[in-house]
C-alpha positions, -999 to 999 in steps of 0.1 A, spaced: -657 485 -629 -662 480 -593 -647 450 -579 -675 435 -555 -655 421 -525 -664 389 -498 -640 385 -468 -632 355 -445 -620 360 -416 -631 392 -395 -603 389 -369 -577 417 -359 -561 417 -398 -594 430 -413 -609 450 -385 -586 483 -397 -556 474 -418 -576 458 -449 -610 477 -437 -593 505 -439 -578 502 -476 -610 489 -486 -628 519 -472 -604 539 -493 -607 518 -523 -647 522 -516 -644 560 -519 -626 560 -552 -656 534 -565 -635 505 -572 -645 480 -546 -675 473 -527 -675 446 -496 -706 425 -508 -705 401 -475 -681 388 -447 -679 358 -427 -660 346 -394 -671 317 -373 -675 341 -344 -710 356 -346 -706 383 -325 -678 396 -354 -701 388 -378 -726 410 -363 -701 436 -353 -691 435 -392 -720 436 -407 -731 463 -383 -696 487 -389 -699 481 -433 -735 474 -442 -718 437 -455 -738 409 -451 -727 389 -425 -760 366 -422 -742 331 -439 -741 299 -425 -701 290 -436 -674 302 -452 -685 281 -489 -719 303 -486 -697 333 -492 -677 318 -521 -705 306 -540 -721 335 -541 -727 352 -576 -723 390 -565 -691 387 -552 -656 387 -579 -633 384 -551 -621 370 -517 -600 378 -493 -589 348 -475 -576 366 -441 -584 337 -413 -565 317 -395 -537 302 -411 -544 268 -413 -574 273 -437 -555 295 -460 -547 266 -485 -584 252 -483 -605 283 -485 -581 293 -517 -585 266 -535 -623 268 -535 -625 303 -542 -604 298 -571 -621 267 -586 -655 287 -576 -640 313 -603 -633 342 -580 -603 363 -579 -583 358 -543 -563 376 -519 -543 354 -497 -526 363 -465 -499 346 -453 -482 321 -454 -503 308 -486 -503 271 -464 -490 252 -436 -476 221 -458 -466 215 -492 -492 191 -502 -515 223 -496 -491 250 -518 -494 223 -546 -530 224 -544 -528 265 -544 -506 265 -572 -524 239 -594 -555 258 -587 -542 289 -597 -528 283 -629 -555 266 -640 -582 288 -626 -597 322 -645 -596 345 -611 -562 361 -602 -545 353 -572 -520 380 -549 -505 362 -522 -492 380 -492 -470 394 -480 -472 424 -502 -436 437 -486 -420 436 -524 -447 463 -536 -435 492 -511 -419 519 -534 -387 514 -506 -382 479 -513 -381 488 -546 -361 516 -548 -336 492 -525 -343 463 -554 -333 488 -582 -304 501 -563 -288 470 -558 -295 459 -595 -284 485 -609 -251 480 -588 -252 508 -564 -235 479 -540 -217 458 -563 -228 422 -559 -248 411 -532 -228 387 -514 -245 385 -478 -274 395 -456 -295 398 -422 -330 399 -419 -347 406 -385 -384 408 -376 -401 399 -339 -415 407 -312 -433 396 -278 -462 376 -290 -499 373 -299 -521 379 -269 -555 379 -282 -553 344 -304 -541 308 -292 -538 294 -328 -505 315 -333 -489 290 -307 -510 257 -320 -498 236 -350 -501 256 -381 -494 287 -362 -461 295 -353 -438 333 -355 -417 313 -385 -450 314 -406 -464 345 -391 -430 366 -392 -404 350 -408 -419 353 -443 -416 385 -444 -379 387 -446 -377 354 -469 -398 373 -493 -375 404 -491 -342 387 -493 -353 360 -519 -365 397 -533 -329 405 -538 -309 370 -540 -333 350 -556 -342 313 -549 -326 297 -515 -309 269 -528 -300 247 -493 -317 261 -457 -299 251 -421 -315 262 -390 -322 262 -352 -362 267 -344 -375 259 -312 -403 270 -286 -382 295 -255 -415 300 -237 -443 270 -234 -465 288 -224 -483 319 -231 -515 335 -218 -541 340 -241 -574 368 -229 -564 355 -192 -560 317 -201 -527 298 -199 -519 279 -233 -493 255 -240 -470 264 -269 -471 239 -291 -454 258 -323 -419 275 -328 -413 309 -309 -374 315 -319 -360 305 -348 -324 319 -365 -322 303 -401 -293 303 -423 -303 309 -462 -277 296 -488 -282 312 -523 -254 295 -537 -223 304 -550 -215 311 -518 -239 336 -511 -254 341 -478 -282 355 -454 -298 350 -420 -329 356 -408 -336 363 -370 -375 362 -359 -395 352 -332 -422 360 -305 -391 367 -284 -382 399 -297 -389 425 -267 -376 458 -288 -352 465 -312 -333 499 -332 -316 476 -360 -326 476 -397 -351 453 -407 -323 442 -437 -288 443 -441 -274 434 -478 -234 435 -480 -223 438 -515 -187 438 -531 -186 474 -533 -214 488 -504 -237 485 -482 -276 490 -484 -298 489 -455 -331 494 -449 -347 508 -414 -377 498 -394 -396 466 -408 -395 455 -441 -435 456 -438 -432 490 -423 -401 506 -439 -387 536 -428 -361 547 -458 -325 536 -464 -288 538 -457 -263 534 -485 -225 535 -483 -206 529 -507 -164 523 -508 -161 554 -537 -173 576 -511 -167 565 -480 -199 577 -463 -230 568 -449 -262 585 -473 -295 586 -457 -325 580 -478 -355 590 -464 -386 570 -464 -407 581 -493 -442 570 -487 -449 568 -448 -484 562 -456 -477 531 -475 -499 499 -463 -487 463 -456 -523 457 -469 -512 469 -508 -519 441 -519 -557 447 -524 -551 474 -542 -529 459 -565 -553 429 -567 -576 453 -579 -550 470 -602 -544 433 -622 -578 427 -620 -588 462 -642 -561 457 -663 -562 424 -668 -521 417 -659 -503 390 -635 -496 404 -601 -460 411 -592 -459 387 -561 -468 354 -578 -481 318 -562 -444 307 -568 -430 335 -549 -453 325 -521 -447 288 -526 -403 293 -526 -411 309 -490 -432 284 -477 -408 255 -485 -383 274 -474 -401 281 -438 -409 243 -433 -372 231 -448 -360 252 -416 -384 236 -393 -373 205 -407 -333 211 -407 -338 218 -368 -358 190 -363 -333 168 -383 -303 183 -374 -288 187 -414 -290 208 -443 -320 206 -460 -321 211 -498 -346 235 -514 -365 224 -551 -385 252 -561 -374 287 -574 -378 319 -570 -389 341 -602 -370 377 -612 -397 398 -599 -412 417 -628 -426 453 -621 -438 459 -658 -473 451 -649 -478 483 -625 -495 509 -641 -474 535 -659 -484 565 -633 -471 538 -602 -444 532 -620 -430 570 -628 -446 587 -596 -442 562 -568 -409 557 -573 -387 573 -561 -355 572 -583 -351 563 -621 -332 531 -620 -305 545 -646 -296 572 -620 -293 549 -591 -254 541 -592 
């Protein structure tokens, strides 16, 4: 089947990171972009001018309701990411959401409700745990390559958004826009946060924005302490503060070792493993440079052939967001703030049995 494909949202994250897996998706036959919409409609024309989409729709419910597309890819601004996926759900589509999956609670509920209730799937971003490094670094530490995981550091910035002033409004924010990623991962690898404490704040009120100052009115810098319970720990550094740095993306201490992954966690490039039997530092090199931070449309489109659940779940997205605003909310308050939801195991038996044997990169049984 060919998955017939609407998209809202034709900013900088479709324009050639999703375009560009869908392009490649195209080729193969197993998605077609039906129609796209963006409030702009000079993108709109741009779009529909670049991909033969139509582009000609009055809002973004035109798009949803229409009957030739199967799925949506919710890719706009992240205030409307709760809204717009909870009507293409209810509408009976299939849904890609990029992250974070909302901007409060009340929203995630609505997400969540609509998704288990709904017939479409729903992959929620970020796709970071499908990467064949993070898990290879996933197997390896549950298999006990390290012994047990006992501590961690997460680290993901950098200067800052210069073509969009809704990064720095309400809703926006690097917490939402970068810090998920390394939740995800560590939550990945530790499961559920159980209690968050945490200093976010604004370091630069203002920004310029296409040649226009712009007040800052969301967090910048942000350093949040992650407490998995029995004393189990991480931290997670991010921010739009982040000039340049030559640190791994994650750090995971375990009784017996260390595992550490290089570059971004959305961009990995391989791992480091020591362990106390040997004494020495092994390099791991990446093993799919290629791979997208975008793979999540392709294993949308995976679930959706093979009618299985998608390895990142709603609740996976939910855990993060709570997490994300119970850090907002320690700083703001001062205290520990305790988390509710959880965290599911993830489960990689739904990827196909050729992903599983040939992407990855070591049998699991071998990895210790």
């Amino acid at each position: 089947m060919t998955v017939r494909l609407g998209v809202l949202g034709l900013g900088s994250v479709f324009l050639t990171p999703y375009r560009t897996l869908i392009d490649r998706l195209a080729a193969q036959g197993r998605v077609e972009l039906r129609a796209a919409f963006d409030p702009d409609p000079a993108k709109r024309r741009a779009i529909a001018e670049l991909t033969g989409a139509d582009a000609d729709l009055a809002g973004d419910a035109d798009l949803i309701a229409r009957d030739d597309i199967d799925a949506v890819l919710v890719l706009t601004s992240m205030p409307d990411h709760g809204r717009l996926a909870v009507a293409a759900l209810e509408a009976g589509k299939h849904v890609l959401l990029e992250k974070p999956m909302a901007t409060s609670l009340d929203d995630a509920r609505r997400v969540l409700a609509a998704s288990g209730s709904a017939p479409g799937r729903l992959v929620c971003a970020p796709h970071i745990v499908l990467s064949p490094t993070f898990r290879d670094m996933h197997d390896r530490i549950r298999a006990g390559a390290i012994g047990r995981p006992l501590s961690a550091r997460g680290r993901y910035g950098w200067a800052g958004p210069w073509w969009a002033s809704w990064y720095y409004q309400p809703g926006g924010g690097s917490l939402f826009d970068l810090g998920i990623y390394n939740l995800t991962s560590l939550c990945g690898i530790f499961g559920p946060v159980k209690r968050v404490t945490a200093l976010v704040g604004t370091a630069i009120p203002e920004r310029t924005i296409e040649g226009r100052a712009v007040r800052v009115e969301s967090d910048d810098n942000s350093h949040v302490l992650l407490d998995f319970g029995e004393s189990r720990f991480a931290s997670v550094m991010t921010g739009f503060t982040i000039q340049q740095y030559r640190s791994p993306a994650l750090e995971v201490y375990g009784a017996e070792g260390v595992l550490q992954m290089m570059g971004d966690d959305w961009a990995p490039q391989g791992l480091e493993l020591w362990r106390r039997e040997s004494g020495v530092w092994e390099i791991i090199p990446e093993s799919d440079p290629t791979w997208p931070w975008t793979d999540g449309l392709r294993h949308l489109v995976d679930c959706i052939e093979r009618d299985v659940a998608p390895v990142n779940r709603p609740e996976h997205a939910y855990h993060v967001l709570e997490v994300a605003l119970a850090a907002m909310r320690s700083s703001a308050e001062g205290r520990v703030i305790e988390i509710e939801s959880g965290f599911p195991e993830l489960d990689y038996g739904s990827l196909p049995p050729d992903e599983a044997d040939e992407r990855r990169v070591h049998d699991p049984r071998t990895l210790v």
